[in-house]
MARBA-3410 file (N, C-alpha, C, O; in Angstrom, 1 decimal):
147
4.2,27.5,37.2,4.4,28.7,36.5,3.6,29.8,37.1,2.4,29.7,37.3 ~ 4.3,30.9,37.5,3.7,32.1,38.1,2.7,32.5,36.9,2.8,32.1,35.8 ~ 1.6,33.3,37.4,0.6,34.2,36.3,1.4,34.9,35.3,1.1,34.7,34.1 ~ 2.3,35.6,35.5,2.5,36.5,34.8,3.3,36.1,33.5,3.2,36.5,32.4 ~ 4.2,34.9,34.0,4.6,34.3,32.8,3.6,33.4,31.8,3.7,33.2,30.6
3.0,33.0,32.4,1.5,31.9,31.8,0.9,33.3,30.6,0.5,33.2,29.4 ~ 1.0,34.3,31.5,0.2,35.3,30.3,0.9,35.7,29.0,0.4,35.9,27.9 ~ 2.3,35.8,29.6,3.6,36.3,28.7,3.8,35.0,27.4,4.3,35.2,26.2 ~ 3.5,33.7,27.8,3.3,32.8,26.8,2.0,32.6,26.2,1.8,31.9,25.2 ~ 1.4,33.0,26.6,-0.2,33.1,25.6,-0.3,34.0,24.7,-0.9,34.0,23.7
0.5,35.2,25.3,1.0,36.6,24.5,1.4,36.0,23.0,0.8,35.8,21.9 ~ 2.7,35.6,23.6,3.6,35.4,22.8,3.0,34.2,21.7,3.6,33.9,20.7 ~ 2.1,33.6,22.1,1.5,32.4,21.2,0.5,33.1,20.3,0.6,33.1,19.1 ~ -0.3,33.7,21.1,-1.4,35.1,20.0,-0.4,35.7,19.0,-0.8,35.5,17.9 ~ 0.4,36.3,19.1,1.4,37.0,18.5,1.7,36.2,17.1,1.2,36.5,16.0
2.5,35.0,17.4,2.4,34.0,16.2,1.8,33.3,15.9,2.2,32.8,14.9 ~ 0.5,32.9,16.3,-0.7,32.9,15.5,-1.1,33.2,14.8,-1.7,32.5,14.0 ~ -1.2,34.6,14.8,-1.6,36.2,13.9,-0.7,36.0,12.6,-1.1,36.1,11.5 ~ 0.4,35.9,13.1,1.4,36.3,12.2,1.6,35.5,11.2,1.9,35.9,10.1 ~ 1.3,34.3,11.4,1.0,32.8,10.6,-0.2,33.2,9.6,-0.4,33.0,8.4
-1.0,33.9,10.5,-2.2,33.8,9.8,-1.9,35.0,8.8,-1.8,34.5,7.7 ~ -1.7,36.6,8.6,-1.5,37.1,7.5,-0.6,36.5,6.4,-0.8,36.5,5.2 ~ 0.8,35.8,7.1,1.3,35.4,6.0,0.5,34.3,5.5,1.0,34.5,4.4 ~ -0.2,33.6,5.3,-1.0,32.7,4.7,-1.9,33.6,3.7,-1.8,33.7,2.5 ~ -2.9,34.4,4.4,-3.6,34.8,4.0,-3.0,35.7,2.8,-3.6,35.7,1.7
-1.7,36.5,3.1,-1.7,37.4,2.0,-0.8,36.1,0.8,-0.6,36.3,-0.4 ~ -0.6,35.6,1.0,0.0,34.2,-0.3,-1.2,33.7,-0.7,-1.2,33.4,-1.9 ~ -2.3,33.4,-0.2,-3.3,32.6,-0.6,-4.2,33.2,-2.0,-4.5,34.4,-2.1 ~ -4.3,32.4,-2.8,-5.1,33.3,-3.9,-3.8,34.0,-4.9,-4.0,34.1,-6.1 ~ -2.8,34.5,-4.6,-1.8,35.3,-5.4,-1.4,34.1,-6.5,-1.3,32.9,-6.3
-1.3,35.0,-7.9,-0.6,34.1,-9.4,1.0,34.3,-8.4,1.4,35.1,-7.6 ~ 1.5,33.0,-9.0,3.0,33.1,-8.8,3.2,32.5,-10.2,2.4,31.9,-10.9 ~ 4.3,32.7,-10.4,5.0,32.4,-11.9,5.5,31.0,-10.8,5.8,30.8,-9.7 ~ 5.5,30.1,-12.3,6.3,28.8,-12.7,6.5,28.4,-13.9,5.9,28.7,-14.9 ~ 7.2,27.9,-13.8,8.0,27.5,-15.5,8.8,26.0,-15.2,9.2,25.4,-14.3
8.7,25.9,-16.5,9.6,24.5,-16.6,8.6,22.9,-17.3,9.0,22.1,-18.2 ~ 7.7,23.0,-16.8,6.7,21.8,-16.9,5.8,21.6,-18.1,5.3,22.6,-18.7 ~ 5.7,21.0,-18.3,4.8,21.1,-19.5,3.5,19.8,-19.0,3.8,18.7,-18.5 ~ 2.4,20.2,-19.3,0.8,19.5,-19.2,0.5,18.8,-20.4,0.1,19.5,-21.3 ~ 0.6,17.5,-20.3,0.1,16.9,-21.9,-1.5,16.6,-21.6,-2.0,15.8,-20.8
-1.9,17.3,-22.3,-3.7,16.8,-22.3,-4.2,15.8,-22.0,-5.2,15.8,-21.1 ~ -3.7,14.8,-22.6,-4.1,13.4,-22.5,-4.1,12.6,-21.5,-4.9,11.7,-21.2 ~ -3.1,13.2,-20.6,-2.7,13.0,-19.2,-4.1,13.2,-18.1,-4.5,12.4,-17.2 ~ -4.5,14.2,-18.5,-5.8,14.6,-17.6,-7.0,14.3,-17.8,-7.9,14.6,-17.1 ~ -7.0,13.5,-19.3,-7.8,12.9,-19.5,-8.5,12.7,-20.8,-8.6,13.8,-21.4
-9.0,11.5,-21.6,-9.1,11.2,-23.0,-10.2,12.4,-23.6,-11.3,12.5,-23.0 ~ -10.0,13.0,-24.3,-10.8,14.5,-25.2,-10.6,15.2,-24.3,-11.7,15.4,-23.7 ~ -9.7,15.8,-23.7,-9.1,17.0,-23.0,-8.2,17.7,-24.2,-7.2,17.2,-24.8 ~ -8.9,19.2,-24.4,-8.0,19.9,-25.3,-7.9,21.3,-24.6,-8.7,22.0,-24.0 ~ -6.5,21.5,-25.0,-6.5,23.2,-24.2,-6.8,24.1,-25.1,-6.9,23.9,-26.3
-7.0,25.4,-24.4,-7.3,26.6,-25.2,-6.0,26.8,-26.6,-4.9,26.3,-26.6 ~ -6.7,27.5,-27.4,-5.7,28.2,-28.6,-4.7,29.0,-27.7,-3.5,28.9,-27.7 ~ -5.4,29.9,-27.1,-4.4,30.7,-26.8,-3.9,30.0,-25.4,-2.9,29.3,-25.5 ~ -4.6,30.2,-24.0,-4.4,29.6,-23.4,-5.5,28.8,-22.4,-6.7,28.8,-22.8 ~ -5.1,28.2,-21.3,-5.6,27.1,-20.8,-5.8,27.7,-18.9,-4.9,28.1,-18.3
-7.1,27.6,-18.4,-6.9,27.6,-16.7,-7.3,26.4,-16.3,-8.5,26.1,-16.3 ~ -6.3,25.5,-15.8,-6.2,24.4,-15.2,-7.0,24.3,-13.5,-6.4,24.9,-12.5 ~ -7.6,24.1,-13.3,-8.2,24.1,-11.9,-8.3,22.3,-11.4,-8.9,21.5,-12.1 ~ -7.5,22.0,-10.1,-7.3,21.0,-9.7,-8.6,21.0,-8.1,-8.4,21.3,-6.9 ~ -9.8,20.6,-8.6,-10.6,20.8,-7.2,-10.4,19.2,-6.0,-9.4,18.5,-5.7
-11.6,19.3,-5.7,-12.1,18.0,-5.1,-13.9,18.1,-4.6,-14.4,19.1,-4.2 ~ -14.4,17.2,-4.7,-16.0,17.0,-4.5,-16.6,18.1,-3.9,-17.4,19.0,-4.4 ~ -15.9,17.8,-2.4,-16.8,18.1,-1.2,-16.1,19.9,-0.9,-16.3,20.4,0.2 ~ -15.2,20.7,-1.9,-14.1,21.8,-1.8,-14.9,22.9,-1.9,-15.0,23.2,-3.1 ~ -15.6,23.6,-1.1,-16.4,24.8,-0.5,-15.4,25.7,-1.6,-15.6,25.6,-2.8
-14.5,26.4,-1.4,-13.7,27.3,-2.0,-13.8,26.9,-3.9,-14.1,27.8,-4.7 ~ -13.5,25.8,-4.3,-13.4,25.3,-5.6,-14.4,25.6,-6.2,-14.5,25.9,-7.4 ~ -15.4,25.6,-5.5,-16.7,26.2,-6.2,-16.9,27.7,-6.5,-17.4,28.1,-7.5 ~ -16.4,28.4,-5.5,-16.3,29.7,-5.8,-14.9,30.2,-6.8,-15.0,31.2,-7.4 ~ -14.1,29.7,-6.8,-12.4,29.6,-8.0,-13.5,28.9,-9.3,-13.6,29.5,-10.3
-14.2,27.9,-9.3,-14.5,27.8,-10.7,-15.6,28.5,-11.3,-16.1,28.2,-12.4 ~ -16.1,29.4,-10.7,-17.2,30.7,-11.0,-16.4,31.9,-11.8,-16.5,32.3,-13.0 ~ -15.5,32.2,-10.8,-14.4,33.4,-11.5,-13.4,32.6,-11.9,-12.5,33.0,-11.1 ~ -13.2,32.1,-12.3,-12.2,31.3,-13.5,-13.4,31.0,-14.8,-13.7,31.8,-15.7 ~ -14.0,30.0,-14.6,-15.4,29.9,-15.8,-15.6,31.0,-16.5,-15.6,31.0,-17.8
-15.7,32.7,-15.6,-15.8,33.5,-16.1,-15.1,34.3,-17.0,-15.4,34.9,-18.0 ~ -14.1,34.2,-16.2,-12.9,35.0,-17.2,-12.8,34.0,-18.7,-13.1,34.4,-19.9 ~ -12.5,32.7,-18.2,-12.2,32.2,-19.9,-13.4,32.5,-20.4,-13.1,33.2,-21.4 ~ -14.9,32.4,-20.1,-16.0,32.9,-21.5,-16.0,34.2,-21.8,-16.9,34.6,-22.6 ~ -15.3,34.9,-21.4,-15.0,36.3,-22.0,-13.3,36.5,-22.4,-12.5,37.3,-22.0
-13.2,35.8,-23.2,-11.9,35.8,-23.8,-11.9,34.7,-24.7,-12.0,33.6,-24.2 ~ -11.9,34.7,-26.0,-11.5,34.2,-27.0,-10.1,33.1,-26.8,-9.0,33.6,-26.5 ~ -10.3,31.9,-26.9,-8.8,31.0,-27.1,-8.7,30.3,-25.8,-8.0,29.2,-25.8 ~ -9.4,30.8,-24.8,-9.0,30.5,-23.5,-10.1,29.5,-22.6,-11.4,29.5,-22.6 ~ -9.5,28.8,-22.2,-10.6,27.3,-22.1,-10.5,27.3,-20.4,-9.5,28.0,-20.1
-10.9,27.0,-19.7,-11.8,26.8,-18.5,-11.3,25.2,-18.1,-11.5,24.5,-19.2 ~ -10.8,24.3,-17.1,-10.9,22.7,-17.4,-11.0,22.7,-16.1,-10.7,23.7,-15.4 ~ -11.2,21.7,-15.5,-11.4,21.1,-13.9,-11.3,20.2,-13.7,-12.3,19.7,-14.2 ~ -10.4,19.4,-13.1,-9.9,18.1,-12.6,-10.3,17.7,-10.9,-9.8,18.0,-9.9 ~ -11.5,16.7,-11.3,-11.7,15.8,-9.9,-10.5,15.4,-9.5,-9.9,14.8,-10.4
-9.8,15.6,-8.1,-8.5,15.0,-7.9,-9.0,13.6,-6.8,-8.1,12.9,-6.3 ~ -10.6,13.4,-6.4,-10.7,12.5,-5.9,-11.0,11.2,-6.9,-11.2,10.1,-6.4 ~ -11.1,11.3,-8.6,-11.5,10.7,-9.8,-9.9,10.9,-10.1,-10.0,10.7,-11.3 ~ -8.4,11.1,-10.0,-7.9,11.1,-10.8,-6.6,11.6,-9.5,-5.8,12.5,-9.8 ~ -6.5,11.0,-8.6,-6.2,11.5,-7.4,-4.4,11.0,-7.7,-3.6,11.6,-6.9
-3.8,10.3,-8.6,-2.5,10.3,-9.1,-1.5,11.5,-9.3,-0.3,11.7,-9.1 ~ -2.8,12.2,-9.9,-2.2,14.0,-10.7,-1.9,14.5,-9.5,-0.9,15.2,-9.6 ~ -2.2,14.4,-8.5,-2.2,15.4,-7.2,-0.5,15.7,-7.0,0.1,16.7,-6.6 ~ 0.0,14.4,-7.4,1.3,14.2,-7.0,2.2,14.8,-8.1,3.1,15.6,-7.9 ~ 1.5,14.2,-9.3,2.4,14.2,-10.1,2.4,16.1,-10.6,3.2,16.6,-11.3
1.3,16.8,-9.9,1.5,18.4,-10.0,2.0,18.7,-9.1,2.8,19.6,-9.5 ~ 2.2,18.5,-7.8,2.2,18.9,-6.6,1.2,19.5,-6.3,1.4,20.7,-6.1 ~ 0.0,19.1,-6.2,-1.1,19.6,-5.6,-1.1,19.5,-4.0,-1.2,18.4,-3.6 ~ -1.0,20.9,-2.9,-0.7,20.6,-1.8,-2.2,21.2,-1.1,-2.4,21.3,0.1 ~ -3.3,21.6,-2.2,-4.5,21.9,-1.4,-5.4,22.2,-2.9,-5.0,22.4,-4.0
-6.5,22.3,-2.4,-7.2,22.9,-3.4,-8.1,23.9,-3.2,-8.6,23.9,-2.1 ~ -8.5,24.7,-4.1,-8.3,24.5,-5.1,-7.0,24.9,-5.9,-6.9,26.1,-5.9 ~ -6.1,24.3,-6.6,-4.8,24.6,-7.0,-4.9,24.9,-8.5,-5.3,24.0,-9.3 ~ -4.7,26.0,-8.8,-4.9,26.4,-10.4,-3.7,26.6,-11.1,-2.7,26.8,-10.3 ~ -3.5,26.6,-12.6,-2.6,26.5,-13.1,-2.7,27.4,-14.5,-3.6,26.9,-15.2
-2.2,28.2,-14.9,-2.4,29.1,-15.9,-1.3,28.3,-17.1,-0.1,28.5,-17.2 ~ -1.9,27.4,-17.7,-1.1,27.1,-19.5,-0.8,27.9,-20.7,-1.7,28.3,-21.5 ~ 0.1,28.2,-20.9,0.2,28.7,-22.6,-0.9,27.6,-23.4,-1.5,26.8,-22.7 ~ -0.8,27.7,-24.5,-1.5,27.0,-25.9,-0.4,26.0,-26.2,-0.6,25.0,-26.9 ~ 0.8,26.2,-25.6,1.6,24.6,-25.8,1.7,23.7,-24.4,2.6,22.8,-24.2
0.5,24.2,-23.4,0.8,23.3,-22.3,1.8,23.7,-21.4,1.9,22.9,-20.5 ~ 2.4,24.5,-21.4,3.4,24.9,-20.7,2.7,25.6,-19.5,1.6,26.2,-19.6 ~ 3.4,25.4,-18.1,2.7,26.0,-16.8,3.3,26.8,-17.0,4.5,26.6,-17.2 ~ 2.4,28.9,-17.1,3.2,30.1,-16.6,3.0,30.0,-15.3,4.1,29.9,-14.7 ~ 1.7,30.0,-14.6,1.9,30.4,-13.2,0.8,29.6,-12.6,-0.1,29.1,-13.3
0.9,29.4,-10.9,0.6,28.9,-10.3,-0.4,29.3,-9.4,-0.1,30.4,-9.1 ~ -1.4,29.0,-8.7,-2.6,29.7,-7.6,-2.9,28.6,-6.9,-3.0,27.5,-7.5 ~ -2.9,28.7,-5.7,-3.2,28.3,-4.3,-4.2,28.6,-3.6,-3.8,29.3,-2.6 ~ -5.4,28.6,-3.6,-6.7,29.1,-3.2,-7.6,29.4,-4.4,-7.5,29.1,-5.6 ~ -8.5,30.4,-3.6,-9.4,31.2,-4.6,-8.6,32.2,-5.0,-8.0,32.9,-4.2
-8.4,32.5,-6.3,-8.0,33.4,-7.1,-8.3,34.7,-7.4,-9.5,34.9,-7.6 ~ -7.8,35.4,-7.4,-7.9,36.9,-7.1,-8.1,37.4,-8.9,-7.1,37.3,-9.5 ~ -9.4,37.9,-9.5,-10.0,37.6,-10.5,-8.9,38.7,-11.3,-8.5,38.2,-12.4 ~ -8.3,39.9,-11.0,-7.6,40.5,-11.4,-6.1,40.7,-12.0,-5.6,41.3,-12.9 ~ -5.6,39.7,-11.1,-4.4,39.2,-11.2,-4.7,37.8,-12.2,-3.9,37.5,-13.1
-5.3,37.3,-12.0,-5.3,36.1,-13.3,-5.4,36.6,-15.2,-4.8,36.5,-16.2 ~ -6.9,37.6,-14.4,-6.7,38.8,-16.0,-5.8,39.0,-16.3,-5.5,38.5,-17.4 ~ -4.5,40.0,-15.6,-3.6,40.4,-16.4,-2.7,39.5,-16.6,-2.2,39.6,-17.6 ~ -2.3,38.4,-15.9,-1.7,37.2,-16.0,-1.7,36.5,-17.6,-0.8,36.1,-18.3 ~ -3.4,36.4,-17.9,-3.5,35.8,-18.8,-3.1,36.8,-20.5,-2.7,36.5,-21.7
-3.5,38.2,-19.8,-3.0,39.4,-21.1,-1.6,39.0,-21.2,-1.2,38.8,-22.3 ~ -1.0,38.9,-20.4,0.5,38.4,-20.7,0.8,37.0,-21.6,1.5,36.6,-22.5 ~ 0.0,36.6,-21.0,0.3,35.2,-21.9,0.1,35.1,-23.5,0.8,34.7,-24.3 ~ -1.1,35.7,-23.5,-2.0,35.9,-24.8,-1.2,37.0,-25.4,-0.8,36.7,-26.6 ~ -0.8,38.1,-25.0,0.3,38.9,-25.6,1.7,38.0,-26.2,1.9,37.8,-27.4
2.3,37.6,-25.4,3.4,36.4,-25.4,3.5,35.4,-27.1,4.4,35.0,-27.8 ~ 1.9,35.1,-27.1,1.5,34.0,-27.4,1.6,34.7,-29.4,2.1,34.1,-30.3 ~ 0.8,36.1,-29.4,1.3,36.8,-30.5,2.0,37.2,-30.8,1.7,37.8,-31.8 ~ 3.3,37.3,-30.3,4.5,37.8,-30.6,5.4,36.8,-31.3,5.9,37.0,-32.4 ~ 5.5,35.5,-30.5,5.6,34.4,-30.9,5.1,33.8,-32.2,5.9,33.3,-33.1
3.9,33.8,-32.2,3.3,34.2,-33.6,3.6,34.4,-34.8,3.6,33.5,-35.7 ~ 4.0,36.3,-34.9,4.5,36.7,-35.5,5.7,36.5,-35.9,6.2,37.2,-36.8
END
């Protein structure tokens, strides 16, 4: 292979490397909505109860550098909100769930209504702002319903 093409594919390999790499990065951490599933408590384990209003599911593991910093700002938000409960699941204690959520990395978080239902989904460390308003929706939702 001449020089110039050897460079022209290194090019081209930096190029999509890069490119790989923002798209990850800007998905990583983002709420996405999901629906459909429902979380029975019991499942995750015997005196597991979810929040009144709602519930932040966090799926870690032991040795998970990031899971530690996702359950700082998660811990946080729920003790400043009424109803709203905080839970964390060893997936190397309980490593079944992994599947049965599709847990494809962790830390994998999961935003519950008060009836167990998954609203939305997070993939990384969580972006403290977007879970707030995530969860104002829910908790709004959750009073209307209510009423």
């Amino acid at each position: 292979m001449n020089p110039a093409a050897a460079l022209a594919v290194i090019a081209g390999l930096l190029v999509i490397a890069t490119l790989a790499g923002v798209i990850w990065r800007a998905r990583n951490g983002r709420v996405r909505d999901a629906g459909g599933a429902r979380v029975n408590a019991q499942s995750l384990g015997p005196g597991v109860e979810f929040g009144s209003t709602a519930t932040i599911l966090q799926f870690s593991t032991e040795y998970c550098g990031p899971c530690r910093v996702a359950e700082r700002v998660l811990g946080g938000i729920a003790s400043e909100r009424d109803g709203v409960r905080f839970l964390e699941v060893d997936l190397g204690q309980q490593p079944h769930l992994a599947g049965e959520f599709d847990v494809m990395q962790t830390p994998t978080i999961l935003l519950l209504d008060a009836d167990g239902d998954i609203r939305s989904r997070i993939g990384g460390v969580p972006r403290a702002n977007e879970v707030a308003a995530r969860l104002d929706e829910i908790e709004k939702e959750s009073r209307v319903a209510a009423a």
